[in-house]
C-alpha positions in Angstrom: 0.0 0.0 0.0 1.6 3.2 -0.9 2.0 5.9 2.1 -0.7 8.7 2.1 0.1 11.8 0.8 0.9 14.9 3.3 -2.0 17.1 3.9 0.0 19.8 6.0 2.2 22.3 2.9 4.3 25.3 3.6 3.6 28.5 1.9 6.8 29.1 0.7 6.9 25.8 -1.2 3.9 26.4 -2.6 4.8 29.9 -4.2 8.4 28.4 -5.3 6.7 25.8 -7.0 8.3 22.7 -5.0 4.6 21.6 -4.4 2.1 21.6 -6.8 -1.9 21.0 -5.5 -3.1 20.5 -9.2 -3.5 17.1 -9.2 -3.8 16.4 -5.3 -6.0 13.5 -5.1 -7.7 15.2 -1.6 -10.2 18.2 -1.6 -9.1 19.8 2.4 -5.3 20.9 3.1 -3.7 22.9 5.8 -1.7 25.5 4.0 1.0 26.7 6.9 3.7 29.7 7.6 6.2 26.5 8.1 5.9 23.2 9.3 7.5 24.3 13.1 4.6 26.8 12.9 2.0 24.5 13.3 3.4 23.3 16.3 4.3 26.9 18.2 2.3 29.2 20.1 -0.5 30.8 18.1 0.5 34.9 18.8 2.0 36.6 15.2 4.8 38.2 16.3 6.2 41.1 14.3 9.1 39.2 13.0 6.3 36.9 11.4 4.6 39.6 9.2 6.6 38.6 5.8 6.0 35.3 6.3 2.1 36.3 7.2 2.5 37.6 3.7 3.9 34.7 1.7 1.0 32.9 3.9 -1.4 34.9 2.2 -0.1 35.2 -1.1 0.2 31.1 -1.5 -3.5 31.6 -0.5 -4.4 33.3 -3.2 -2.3 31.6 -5.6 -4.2 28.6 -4.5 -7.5 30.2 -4.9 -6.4 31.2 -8.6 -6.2 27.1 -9.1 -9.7 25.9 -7.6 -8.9 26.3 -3.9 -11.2 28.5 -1.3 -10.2 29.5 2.4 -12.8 27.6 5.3 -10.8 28.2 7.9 -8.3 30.4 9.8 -5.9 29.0 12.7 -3.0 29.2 15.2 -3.2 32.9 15.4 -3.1 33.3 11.4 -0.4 30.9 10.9 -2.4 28.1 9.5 -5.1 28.2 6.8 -7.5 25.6 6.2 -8.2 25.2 2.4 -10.7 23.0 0.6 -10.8 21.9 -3.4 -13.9 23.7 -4.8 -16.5 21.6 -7.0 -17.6 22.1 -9.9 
């Protein structure tokens, strides 16, 4: 059986391109700051305003590609996305 794939993807990789969602085979994904993010306390700090906005911008990128914002966690460091239909 072949391991499932990851639902948790940095912003950064998204907007590099290291991770594309085209074909992801799953319609919800958490879409986070960085992975160590997920894990640490849930106040933005000012150091983590750029990476706020690479958040944000690999948002919107994903929106561009069929994916919609339902949810908003850790402080603003996470960002549940799911696949829209149709």
């Amino acid at each position: 059986m072949l391991p499932r794939p990851p639902r948790i993807f940095e912003a950064d990789d998204v907007l590099s391109g290291r991770v594309s969602l085209d074909s992801y085979p799953f319609s919800l994904i958490y879409l986070v700051i960085a992975l160590s993010s997920f894990y640490a306390d849930t106040n933005i700090h000012p150091s983590d305003l750029a990476r706020v906005d690479v958040l944000l911008s690999a948002a919107e990128l994903l929106e561009s590609r069929g994916w919609e914002i339902v949810g908003v966690d850790a402080g603003g460091k996470l960002l549940c996305l799911r696949r829209r239909v149709g």
